[in-house]
N, C-alpha and C positions, 0 to 999 in steps of 0.2 A: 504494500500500500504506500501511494507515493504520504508523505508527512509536510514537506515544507514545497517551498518555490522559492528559486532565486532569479528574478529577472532581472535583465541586464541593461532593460529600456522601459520604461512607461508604457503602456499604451492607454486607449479611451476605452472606459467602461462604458458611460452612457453618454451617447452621441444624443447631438442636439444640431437638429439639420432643418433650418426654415421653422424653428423654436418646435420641433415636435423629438421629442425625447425617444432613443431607441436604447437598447442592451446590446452590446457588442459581442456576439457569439465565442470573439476568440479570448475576451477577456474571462469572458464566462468557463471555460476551457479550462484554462490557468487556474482559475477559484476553484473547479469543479477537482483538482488532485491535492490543493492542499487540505488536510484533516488533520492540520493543526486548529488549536485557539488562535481568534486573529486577533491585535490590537489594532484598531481602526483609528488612525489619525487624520481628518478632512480639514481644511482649510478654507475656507470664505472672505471677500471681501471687495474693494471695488476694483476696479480693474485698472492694473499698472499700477500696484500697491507692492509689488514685490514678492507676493506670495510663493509661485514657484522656486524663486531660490530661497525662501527656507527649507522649501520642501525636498530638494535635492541636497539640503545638506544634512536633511534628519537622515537621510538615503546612504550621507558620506560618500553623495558626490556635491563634484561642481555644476556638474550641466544633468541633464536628462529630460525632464520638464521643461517645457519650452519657452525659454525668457526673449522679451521683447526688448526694444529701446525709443520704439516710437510708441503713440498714442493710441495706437489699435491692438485691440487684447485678446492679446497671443493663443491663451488656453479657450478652448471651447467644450462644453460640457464638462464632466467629471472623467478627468485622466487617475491612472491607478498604477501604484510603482510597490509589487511586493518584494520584500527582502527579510531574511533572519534576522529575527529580534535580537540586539546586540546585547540584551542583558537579561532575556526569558527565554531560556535554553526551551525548545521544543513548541515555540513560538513563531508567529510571523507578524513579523509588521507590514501591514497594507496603508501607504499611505495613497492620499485620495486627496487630487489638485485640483480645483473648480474653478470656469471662468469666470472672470470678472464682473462683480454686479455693476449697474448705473451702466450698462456699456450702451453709449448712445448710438451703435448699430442697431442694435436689436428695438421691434417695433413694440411687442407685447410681455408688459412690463412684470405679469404676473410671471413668464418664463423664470426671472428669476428667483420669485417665493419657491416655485420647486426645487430648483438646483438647491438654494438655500435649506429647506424641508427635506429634500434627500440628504443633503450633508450630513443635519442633524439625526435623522434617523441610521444611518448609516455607522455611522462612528461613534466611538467611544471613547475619543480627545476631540473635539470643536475650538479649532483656533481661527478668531475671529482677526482679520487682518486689518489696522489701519494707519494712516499717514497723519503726521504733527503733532493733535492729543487728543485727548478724551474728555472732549468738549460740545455743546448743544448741539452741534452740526454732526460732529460724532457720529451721538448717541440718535440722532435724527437719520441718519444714513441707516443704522439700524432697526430699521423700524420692521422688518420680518422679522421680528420677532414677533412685534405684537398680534402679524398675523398668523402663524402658527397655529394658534386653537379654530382657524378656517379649513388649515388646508392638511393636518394631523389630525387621528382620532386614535384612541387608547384602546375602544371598544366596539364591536361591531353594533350592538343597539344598547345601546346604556338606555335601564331601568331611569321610567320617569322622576320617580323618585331619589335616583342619585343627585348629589351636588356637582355641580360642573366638572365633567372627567379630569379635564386637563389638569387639577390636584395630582392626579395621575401621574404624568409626563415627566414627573423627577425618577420616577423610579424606573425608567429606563432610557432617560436622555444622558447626552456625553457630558464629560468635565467639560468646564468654557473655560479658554484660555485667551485674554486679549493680548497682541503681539500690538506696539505699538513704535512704527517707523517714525525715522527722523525727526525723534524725539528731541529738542533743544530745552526745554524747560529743568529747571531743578527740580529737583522731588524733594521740595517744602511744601509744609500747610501751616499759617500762620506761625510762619517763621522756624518753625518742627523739623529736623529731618525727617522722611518718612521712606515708608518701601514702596517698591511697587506694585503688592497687594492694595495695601492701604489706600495709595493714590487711585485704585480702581474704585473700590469699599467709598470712597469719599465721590467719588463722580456718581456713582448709581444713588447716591442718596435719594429722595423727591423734592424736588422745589416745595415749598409749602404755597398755600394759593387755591385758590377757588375758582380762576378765572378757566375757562375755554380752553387757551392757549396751553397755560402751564399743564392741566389737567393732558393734554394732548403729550406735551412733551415729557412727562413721566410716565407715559405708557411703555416704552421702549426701557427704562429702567425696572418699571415692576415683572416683565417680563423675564427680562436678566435673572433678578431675585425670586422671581417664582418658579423658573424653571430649569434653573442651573443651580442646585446648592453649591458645588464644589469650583470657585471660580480660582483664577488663577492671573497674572501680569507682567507683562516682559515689556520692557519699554528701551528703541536703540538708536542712537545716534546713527547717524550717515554713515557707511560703510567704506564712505572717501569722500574728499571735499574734490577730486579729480573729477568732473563731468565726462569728460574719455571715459576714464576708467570705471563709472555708473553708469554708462553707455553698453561697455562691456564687461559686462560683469562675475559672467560667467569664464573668461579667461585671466579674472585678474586670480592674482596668487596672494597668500594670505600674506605674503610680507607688506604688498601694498594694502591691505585693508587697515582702517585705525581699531591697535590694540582694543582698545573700550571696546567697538565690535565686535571682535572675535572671540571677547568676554562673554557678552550677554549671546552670542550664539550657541557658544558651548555649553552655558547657562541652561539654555532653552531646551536642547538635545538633552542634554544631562536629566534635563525635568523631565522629559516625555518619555526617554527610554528606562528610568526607575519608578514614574510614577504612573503612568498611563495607561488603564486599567485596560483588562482582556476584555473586548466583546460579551457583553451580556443583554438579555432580552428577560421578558417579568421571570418573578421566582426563580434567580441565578440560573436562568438557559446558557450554556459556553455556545459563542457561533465561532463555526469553524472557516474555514475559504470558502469551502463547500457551499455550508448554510449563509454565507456572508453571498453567495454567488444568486441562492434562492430568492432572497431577500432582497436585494438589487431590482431582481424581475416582479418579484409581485409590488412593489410599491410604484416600478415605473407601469406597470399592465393598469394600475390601479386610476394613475394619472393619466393615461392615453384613455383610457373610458371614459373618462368625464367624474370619476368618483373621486374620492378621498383617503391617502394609504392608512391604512389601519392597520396597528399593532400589532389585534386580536386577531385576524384574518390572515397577517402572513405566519401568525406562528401555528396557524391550524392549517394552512398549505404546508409548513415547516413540518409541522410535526406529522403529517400524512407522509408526505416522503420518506423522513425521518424513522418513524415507526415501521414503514413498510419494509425499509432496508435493513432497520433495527432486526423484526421478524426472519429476514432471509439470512443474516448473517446470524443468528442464534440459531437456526435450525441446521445451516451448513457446518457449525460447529460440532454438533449433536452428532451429525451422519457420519464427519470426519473422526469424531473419537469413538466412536462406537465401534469402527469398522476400523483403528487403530489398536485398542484395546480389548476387540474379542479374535477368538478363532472359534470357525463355527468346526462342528456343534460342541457348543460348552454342555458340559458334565451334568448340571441342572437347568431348570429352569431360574433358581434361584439367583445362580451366578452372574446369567445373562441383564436380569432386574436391577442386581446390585450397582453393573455398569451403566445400568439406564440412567438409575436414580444418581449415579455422578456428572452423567454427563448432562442429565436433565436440568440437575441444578447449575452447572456451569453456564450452560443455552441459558437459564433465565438472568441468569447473572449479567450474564450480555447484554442480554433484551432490555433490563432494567438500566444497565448503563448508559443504552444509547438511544432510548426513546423517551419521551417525555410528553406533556398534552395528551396521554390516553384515553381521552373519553371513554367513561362506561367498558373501560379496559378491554374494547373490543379488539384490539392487537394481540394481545395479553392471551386473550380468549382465543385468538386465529393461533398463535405459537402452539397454547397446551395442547390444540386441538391436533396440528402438525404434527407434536412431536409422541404426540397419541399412536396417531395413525403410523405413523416413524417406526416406534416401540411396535405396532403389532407383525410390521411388516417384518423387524429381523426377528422377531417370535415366528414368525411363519419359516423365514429363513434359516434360523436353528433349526427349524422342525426336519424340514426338506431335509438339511445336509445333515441331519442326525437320521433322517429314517433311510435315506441312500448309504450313507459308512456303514448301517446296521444291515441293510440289505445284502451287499457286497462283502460283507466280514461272512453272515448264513450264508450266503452262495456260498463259498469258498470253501468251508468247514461242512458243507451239507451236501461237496462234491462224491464222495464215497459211500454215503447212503444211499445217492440218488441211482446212483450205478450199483448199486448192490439191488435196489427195489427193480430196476429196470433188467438184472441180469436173472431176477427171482432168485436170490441166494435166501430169501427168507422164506422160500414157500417148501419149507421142510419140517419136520418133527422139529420141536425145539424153537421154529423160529422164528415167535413173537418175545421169546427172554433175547434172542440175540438182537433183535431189531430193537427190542428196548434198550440194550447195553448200549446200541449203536449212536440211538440219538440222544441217551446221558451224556454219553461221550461230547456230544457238539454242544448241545446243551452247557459244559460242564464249561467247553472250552469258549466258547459264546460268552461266559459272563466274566473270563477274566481278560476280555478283549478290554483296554483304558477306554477312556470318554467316549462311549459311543450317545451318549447323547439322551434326551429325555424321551425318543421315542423308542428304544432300547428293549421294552415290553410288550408296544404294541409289535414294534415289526415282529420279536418273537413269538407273539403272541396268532400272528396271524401264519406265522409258519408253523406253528402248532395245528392249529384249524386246518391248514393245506396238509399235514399229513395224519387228521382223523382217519377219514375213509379209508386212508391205505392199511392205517394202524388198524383198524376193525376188519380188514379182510383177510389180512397177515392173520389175525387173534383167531378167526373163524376159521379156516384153513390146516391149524396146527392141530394137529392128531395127536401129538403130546397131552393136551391138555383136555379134560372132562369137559361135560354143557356147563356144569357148575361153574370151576375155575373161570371158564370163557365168561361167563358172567358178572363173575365180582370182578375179576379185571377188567369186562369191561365198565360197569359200574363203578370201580377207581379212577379207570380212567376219564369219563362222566365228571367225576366231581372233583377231578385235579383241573380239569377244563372249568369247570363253573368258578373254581379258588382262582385260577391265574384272572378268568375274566373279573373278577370281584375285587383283585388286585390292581388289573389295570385301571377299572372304574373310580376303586379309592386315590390312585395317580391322578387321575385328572379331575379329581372335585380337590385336591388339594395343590396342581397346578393353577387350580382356577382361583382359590381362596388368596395362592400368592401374589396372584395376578390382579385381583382386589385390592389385597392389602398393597401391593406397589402403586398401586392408583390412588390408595385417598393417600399414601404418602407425599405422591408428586402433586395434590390438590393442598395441604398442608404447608409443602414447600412453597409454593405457586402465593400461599396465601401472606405467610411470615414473612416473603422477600417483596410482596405488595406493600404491607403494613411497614414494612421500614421505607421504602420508598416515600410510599404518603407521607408517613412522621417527617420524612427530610424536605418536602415538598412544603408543608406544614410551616414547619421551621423555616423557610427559604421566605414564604411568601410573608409569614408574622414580620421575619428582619426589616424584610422590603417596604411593608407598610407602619413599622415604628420607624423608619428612616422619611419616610413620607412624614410622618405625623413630624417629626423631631424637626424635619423640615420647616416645615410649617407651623408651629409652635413660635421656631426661630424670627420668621419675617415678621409673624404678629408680635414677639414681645420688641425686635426692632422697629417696626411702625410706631409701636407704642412712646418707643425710645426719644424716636426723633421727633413724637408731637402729634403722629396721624393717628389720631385714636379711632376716631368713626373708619379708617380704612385699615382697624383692627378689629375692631368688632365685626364688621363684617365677614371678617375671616373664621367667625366662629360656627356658624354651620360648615362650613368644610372640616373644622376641623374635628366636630363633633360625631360627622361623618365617618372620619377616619378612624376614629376611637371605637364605636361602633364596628368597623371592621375586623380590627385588632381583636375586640373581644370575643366576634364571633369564630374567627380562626382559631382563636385560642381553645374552644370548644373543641371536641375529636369527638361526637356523633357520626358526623358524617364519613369517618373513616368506618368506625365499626359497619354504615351501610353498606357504602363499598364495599366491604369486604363480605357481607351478606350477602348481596348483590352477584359480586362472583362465584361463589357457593350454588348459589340457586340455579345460577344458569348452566356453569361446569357439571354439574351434578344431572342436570335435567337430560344429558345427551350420554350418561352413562348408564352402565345397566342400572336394573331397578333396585339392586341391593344397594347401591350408594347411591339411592337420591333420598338418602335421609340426614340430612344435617348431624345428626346422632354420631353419625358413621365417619366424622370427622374427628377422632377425639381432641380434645384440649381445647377447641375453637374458641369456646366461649372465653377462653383466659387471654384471648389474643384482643378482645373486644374491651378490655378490662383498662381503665386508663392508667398512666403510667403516676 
């Protein structure tokens, strides 16, 4: 399986031709082999800001990405440059260079809410790019933010009753990183040194004010703060006071760049490759290249329809593929060890179970690894059902090649009878003792033949039956023996036939009992690796929505901080909301139904002696909260 990518050039992910957005098949290619975790670093901002060459230096190049030096901007759509993550061994880094917003080519200005809107959804570092500072006009250029809650949705149909999804949107939107070019200003605030967090922290404040205007231009800061906890600020002087050499910039070498530069660029690298987080989607989903490649499609498919990309929507196309591959690679696993691990025909049938149930639990181990969103664990439900049928098929398998070795061991051993019965060496005085002698003998040597396998009984049991007739015309025949004698042996013989069949009968009501008892095993197993699932599921989605709440918590007690109280209060049905949430997850009923749930249906397609709950032992203690 390939793991990483190392590309040697950029190419465009999603082209954008006459402002109508496409997916690049062969970028799509590239994503579709890596199955690593990706960290997704996107870049936004206006055009002929510089952004590509940060972006080719997170890359640890100089060029790749395509830099301009006139007015016309260069990057179009969203170009994608993978490379090994320099400091998350078994990692990739995908960065992701977007063209230039405000580009006064372009006719139809919402074009670029999407590129912006994919960015955001996309990545998992958002650095937002701009020139001089972070000032009214700034934060005014920014103004896609505020429309975001138009053209993102969290949820395919949010309940009337919820408060505004986009509360939502932190818990699976990027860090925001402001990069902030040809910075000349000091970083004082009344008179203070300060950082360049701070200096951000201190711009997104809100004007106080009541008027139209200001009310307008705080919008693009509440946005900021409601939808990016984790913000971040790099602010850099000119790279050269040389216009040549900003002209070209891609061939200048770092002696000419001014040291200060070179500072905060390493700065900036340093930040993203230790701090910038792996791809994630709700309740800690890892997206891989792979899933990063799915993703891509369903939100631009989403956009070219006239809709709106949805969160909930591509993670239930995600996880349908996902789950499906999930399925075929637990079951290829199963077939692989099974048919590594036996040699047919094993010894019992016991043996053969014992390898199921290892390799059964391993297959779900998998399954559970790599799938996620299992609805009504109809996946779940399609595997046990596979490896059901899997399991009966090398039980039929054992059977075959245990009743063939048994077959061809009797032929073999039952060559000298067969030619004594055909030469009539038995149709003499004496010779049904010797015909008996004959077939103890094979008999004798028949059962210390090794592993012939579970059918072992019957096959001899039906070459028993194929030589009654002959045994009773031998028996009849023999002038040695009175009517009596011929009688009770045959009558012995009679009831050594009814014990071998009563023997074989007891064989297979206790082949079958095992065969039961292997089945609520793997129903047992099936269920205890669900219930840990859930519980981490549980756990995943509680963190998610205390980090929401904790979010949000924050901006209302700083609203409050800075004076805006009525635009605190307001914040309290959202947040009551969320609270509400937290306590309901916190709740595990709905695990124990699940898990009922599965029971009921698994059971329903098994014979009728395990469709009784009963027949699960312990089950109820799994329902039992911790």
């Amino acid at each position: 399986m390939a793991s990483g990518h190392n590309m040697m050039a950029p190419i465009c992910l999603v082209e954008n031709n006459n402002e109508q957005l496409s997916v690049n098949q062969k970028a799509l290619q590239i994503l579709d082999k890596i199955s690593q975790p990706v960290v997704v670093v996107a870049i936004v901002g206006l055009y002929r800001t510089g952004k590509s060459y940060l972006m080719n230096r997170l890359a640890g190049q100089k060029d790749g990405f395509p830099l301009g030096s006139t007015v016309q901007s260069k990057t179009k759509g969203i170009w994608m440059w993978c490379v090994p993550h320099p400091s998350k061994p078994s990692h990739t880094l995908v960065l992701l260079d977007t063209e230039g917003l405000g580009d006064v080519e372009k006719g139809d200005p919402k074009n670029d809410l999407w590129i912006f809107a994919l960015a955001v959804l996309l990545s998992s570092s958002f650095v937002y790019n701009s020139l001089g500072t972070i000032n009214h006009q700034a934060l005014e250029q920014l103004h896609y933010v505020t429309e975001l809650t138009k053209v993102i949705r969290a949820r395919s149909s949010p309940s009337p009753e919820e408060v505004g999804e986009s509360s939502e949107f932190v818990s699976f939107f990027p860090d925001f990183i402001w990069t902030v070019r040809d910075f000349t200003l000091e970083l004082k605030l009344n008179g203070h040194p300060i950082t360049e967090d701070e200096y951000l922290e201190n711009a997104l404040k809100l004007i106080p004010g009541r008027n139209p205007k200001i009310q307008i231009s705080n919008l693009p800061r509440k946005g900021i703060r409601h939808f990016f906890p984790k913000r971040k600020c790099f602010v850099f002087d000119r790279p050269t006071r040389d216009k040549e050499l900003l002209a070209n910039i891609e061939n200048v070498t770092d002696t000419q760049l001014e040291p200060e530069f070179q500072e905060r660029i390493k700065n900036l690298c340093s930040y993203i490759f230790s701090q910038a987080r792996t791809k994630t989607l709700r309740e800690g989903i890892t997206v891989t290249g792979k899933r990063l490649g799915t993703l891509v499609v369903t939100y631009v498919d989403a956009i070219n329809s006239g809709a709106v990309p949805c969160l909930e929507n591509a993670v239930t196309i995600l996880a349908q593929l996902e789950n499906s591959a999930a399925v075929q690679k637990a079951a290829a696993h199963y077939s692989e060890q099974v048919a590594r691990r036996v040699t047919f025909p094993t010894d019992t049938i016991q043996e053969l179970l014992d390898v199921h149930a290892i390799c059964e639990r391993e297959a779900t181990e998998i399954f559970m690894e790599h799938s996620f969103k299992d609805e009504n664990q109809e996946f779940q439900k399609k595997l046990m059902e596979i490896l059901r049928n899997k399991k009966e098929t090398f039980l039929l398998q054992n059977e075959e090649a245990s009743a063939k070795y048994c077959q061809a061991k009797l032929d073999q051993l039952s060559i000298a009878l067969m030619e004594s019965i055909s030469a009539g060496a038995f149709s003499i005085s004496g010779g049904h003792k010797l015909y008996l002698e004959t077939k103890e003998k094979i008999e004798w040597d028949y059962w210390q033949v090794p592993r012939k396998g579970v059918k072992a009984n019957e096959v001899f049991e039906r070459f028993l039956q194929s030589q009654a007739a002959i045994e009773k015309s031998i028996l009849q025949s023999d002038k040695a023996l009175t009517d009596g004698e011929k009688a009770r042996r045959e009558e012995q013989a009679s009831r050594q036939a009814a014990e071998k069949q009563l023997e074989l009968q007891q064989q297979q009501l206790q082949e079958q009992q095992l065969r039961m008892e292997a089945q609520e095993r793997s129903l047992q197993e099936n269920i205890v690796q669900l219930k840990e699932k859930l519980e981490r599921e549980r756990e995943n989605t509680i963190r998610e929505q205390n980090m929401m709440l904790e979010h949000k918590l924050k901006v209302q007690r700083d609203l409050l901080t800075e004076g805006f109280r009525k635009e605190s209060e307001e914040m309290n049905a959202e947040i009551n909301h969320l609270k509400n949430m937290v306590a309901q997850y916190n709740d595990t009923p709905w695990i124990a139904r699940a898990l009922d749930k599965l029971v009921r249906e698994v059971t329903s397609i098994l014979p009728v002696s395990l469709q009784i709950l009963g027949s699960v032992p312990g089950l109820s203690l799994l329902f039992k909260k911790k």
